[in-house]
N, C-alpha and C positions, 0 to 999 in steps of 0.2 A: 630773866629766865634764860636769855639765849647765851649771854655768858656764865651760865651755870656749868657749860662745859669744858670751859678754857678749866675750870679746877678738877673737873673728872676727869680729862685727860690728861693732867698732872698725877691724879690720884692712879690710875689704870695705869697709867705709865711708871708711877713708882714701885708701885706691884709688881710689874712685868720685870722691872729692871733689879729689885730686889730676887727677886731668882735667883742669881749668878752668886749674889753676896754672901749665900750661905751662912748658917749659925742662926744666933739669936736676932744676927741686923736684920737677915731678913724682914722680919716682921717690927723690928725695933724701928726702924728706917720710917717706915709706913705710920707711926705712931708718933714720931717726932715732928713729922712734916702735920699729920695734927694739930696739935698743938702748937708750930709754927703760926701757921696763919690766921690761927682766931689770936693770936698774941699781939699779932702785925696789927690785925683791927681793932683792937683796945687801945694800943699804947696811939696810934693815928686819929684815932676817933674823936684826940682832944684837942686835932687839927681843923674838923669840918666844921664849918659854920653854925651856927646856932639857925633854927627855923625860923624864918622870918615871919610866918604865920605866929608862932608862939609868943617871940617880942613884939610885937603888936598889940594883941590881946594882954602882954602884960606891960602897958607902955609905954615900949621901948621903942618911939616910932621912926626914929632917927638912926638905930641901929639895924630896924629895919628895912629902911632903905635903901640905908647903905650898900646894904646885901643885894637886894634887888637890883639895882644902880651897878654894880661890879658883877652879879652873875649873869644876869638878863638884862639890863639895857649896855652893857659894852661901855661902862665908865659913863653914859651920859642919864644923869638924873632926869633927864626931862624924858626922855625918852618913851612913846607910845606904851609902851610894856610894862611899864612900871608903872607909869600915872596909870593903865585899867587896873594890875592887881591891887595896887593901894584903894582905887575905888571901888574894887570888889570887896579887900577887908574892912572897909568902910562898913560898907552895905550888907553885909551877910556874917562875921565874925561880931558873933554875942561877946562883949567886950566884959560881962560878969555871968556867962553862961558857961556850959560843959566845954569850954575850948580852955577853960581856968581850972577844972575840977576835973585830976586825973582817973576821978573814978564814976565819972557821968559818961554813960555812953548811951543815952537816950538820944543823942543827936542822930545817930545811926538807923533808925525809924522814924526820923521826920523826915516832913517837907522833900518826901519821894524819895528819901535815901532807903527805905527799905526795900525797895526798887531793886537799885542801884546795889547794893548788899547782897540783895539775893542772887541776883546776876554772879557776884562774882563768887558766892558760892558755891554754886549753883557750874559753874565753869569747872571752880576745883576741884569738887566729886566727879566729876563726867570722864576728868582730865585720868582720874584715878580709874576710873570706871575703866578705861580704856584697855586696860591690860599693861603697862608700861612699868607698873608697881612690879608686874611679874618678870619683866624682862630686867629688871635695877636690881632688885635683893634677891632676885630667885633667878641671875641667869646659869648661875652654875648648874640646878638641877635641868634646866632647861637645855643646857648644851650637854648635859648625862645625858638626858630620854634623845640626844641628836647625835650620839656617838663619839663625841667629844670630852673624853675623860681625864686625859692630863691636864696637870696646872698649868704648864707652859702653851696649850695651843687654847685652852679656856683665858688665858692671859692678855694671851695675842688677839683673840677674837674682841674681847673687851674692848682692848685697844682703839682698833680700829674702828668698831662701834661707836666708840664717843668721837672721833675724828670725824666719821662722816656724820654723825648728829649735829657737831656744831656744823658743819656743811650747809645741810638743808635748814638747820634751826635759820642760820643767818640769811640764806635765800628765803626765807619765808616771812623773815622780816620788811621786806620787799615787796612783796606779795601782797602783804596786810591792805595796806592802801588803795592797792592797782583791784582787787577782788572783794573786798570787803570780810570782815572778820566772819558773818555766817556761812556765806560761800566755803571760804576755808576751814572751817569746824566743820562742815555737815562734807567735806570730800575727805579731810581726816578721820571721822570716827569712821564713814565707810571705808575707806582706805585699810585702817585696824581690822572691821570687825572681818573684814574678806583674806586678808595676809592670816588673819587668829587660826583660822577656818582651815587656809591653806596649810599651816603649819600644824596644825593639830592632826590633819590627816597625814603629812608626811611623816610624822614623829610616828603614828600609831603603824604607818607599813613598816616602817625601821624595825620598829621592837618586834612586830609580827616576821621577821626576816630572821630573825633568833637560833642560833643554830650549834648550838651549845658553845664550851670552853674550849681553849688549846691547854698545849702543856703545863703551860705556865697560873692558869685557872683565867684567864681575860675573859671575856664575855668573845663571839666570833656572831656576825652578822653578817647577810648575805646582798641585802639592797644597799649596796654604796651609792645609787639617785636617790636614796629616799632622806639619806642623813644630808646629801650636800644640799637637795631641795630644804629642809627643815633650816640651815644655818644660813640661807639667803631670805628666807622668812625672814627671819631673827633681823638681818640688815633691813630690808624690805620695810618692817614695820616700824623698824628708829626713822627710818626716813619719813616714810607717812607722818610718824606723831610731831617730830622734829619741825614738819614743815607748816604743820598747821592747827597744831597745839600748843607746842612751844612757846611760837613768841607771844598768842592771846591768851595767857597765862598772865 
C-alpha cells in the first residue's frame, strides 16, 4: 500500500508533464503508460515463483522447499524458517480440502478466520470512510470550491500531494511497530475527521467571499486566507491518512 505511490507519482507526474505536449499526446501519453505497466506484469509474472503453500497441498513438496530454502532460509534448507513453515503446512494445510478447490472459500469462516476477515474488512471500509476517496477521484472539484481552477496549478498540486504522501506513507511504516497499529488508526481517523471540518469551513468562507466576475467572466473572490487555508487542508490530511492508514492497509 505504501508503494502505491511510487506509481501515482509517475501517474500525476505524467499528467503534469503532458501539458507542454500539446495535441492528442497530451492525453495519449497518459494512456500509453497504462497499458505499459499492467503489460510489464503479465509478460514478468511468468518469472515469480510458484506459492509454495499451493505445491504442497498439491505434492509437490520438494519444489516446495526449494522455494522456501532460496527465499527464506538464504540457500540453507535446514534453516529454522523453513523447518516451522514446513511444520506449519504439515499441521494446518488440508492436503484434500479448500486449499485444492479454487472455489471453496469456507475456510474463510473457520477456526477464527472470520475474525480475522472481518478485521480486515472492516479496515477497508473505514479506510474509505475517511474521506481520502474524495480527495483521489474528486480532488479536482475540491481544488474548484478552493479557488484553484487551472489544469496547470490542479496539476502541480496533485503532484506534490502524492510526493509528500509517499513521505508520511513511509514514515508511518516505522511507526507501525514503535505505537501499535490501534494507536495509529484511532490518531488518524481523528486526525481526518478535524482537517475534514477545518477544510470544509475554509472552502465555505471562500465561496462566501464571492464577489462577482471580471471582464473576462472568471469568478473574482475576496478571502485569499481562506482558499490557501482550504489547499493546506488538502496537504494536511494526505499526511494524516498517509501516515497511519496507509501502511495498516
Amino acid at each position: 500500500m505504501t508503494l502505491f505511490f511510487s506509481g501515482s507519482i509517475l501517474a500525476s507526474g505524467a499528467a503534469r508533464g503532458a501539458i507542454n505536449v500539446g495535441g492528442d499526446y497530451s492525453w495519449r501519453l497518459i494512456t500509453w503508460l497504462q497499458i505499459l505497466f499492467p503489460g510489464l506484469v503479465v509478460i514478468f509474472s511468468f518469472l515469480i515463483p510458484e506459492s509454495p503453500r499451493w505445491l504442497y497441498v498439491h505434492n509437490k513438496k520438494d519444489e516446495a522447499k526449494k522455494i522456501l530454502t532460496k527465499y527464506h532460509g538464504n540457500g540453507d534448507e535446514n534453516s529454522i524458517w523453513v523447518t516451522l513453515q514446513l511444520r506449519e503446512y504439515e499441521e494446518f494445510l488440508e492436503m484434500d480440502g479448500a486449499d485444492k478447490r479454487w472455489w471453496d472459500y469456507r475456510v474463510l469462516v473457520k477456526k477464527g478466520n472470520a475474525y480475522r476477515i472481518g478485521c480486515a474488512i472492516l479496515v477497508a471500509i473505514l479506510a474509505q470512510f475517511a474521506g481520502n476517496a474524495v480527495l483521489s477521484y474528486f480532488l479536482a472539484s475540491v481544488l474548484d470550491a478552493a479557488g484553484y481552477r487551472s489544469y496547470l496549478s490542479q496539476a502541480n498540486i496533485t503532484l506534490i500531494n502524492n510526493c509528500q504522501q509517499f513521505l508520511f506513507a513511509i514514515l508511518g511504516t516505522f511507526l507501525v511497530d514503535r505505537f501499535g497499529r490501534r494507536k495509529l488508526l484511532m490518531f488518524a481517523y481523528s486526525a481526518c475527521a478535524v482537517i475534514w471540518l477545518g477544510m470544509t469551513v475554509a472552502s465555505s468562507k471562500f465561496e462566501e467571499s464571492y464577489a462577482g466576475v471580471d471582464a473576462q467572466g472568471s469568478p473574482i473572490y475576496t478571502n485569499d486566507a481562506a482558499s490557501k487555508a482550504a489547499i493546506a487542508f488538502v496537504f494536511l490530511f494526505g499526511a494524516a491518512f498517509s501516515i497511519g492508514i496507509t501502511p495498516i492497509q
